[in-house]
N, C-alpha and C positions, 0 to 999 in steps of 0.2 A: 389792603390785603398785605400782609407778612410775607418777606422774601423768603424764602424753600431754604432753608440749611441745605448746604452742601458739604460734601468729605474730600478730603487729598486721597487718592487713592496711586499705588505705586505698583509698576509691575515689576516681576521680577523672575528672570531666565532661569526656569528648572529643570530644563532638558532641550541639549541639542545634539542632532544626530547628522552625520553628514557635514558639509559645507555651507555655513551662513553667508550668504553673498552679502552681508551688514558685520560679519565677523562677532555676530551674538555671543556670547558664551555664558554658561550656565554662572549663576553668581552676582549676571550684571541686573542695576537697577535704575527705576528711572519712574519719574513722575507722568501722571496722562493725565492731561489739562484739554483744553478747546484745541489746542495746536501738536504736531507732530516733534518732539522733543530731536535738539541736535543727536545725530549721528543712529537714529532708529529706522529702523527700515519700513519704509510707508506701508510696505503691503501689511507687513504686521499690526503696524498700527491701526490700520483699516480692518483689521478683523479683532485688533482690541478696542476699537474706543466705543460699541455699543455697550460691548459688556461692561466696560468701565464707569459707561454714561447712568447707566441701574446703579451700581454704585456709589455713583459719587453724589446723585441725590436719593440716596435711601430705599433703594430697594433691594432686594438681594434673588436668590436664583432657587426656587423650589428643594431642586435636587443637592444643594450643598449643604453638607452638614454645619460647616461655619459660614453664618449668613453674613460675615464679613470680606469673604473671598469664593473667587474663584478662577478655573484653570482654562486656557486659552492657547488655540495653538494659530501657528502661523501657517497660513496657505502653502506653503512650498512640500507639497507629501514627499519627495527626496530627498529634503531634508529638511525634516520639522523641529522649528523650534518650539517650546510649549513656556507660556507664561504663566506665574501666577501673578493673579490680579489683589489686590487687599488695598482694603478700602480702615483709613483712619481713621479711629473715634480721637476726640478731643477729650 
């Protein structure tokens, strides 16, 4: 059996409101792999890495217009941060 192609997929801060307790800010990027990349904030990453995980082996989300991404927010509703997720073709 053939191993699954997989993608890098990269998030990226496109809205924060409030106070990051990770000091996020709108702009920052960073790769989602198996592991929690330095200096990101696990809760977030815990509510990015499913979404990420369709992605990075080829699936994408019904409701998105470009089935190479999509938008993700962080657990803290006082202050949310929202990610976009985008997933790289080669």
């Amino acid at each position: 059996m053939a191993d699954a192609e997989t993608y890098e997929v990269i998030a990226k801060v496109v809205s924060q409101e409030g106070t990051c307790a990770a000091d996020h800010e709108v702009g920052d990027e960073f790769p989602v792999g198996d592991k929690t990349p330095p200096g990101v904030c696990s809760w977030a990453f815990y509510a990015l890495f499913p979404f990420a995980s369709v992605l990075r082996f080829g699936g994408s989300f019904w409701w998105e217009e470009d089935r190479d991404k999509t938008t993700v927010a962080c657990p803290d509703p006082a202050n949310p941060v929202v990610f976009e997720l985008r997933r790289l073709r080669k």
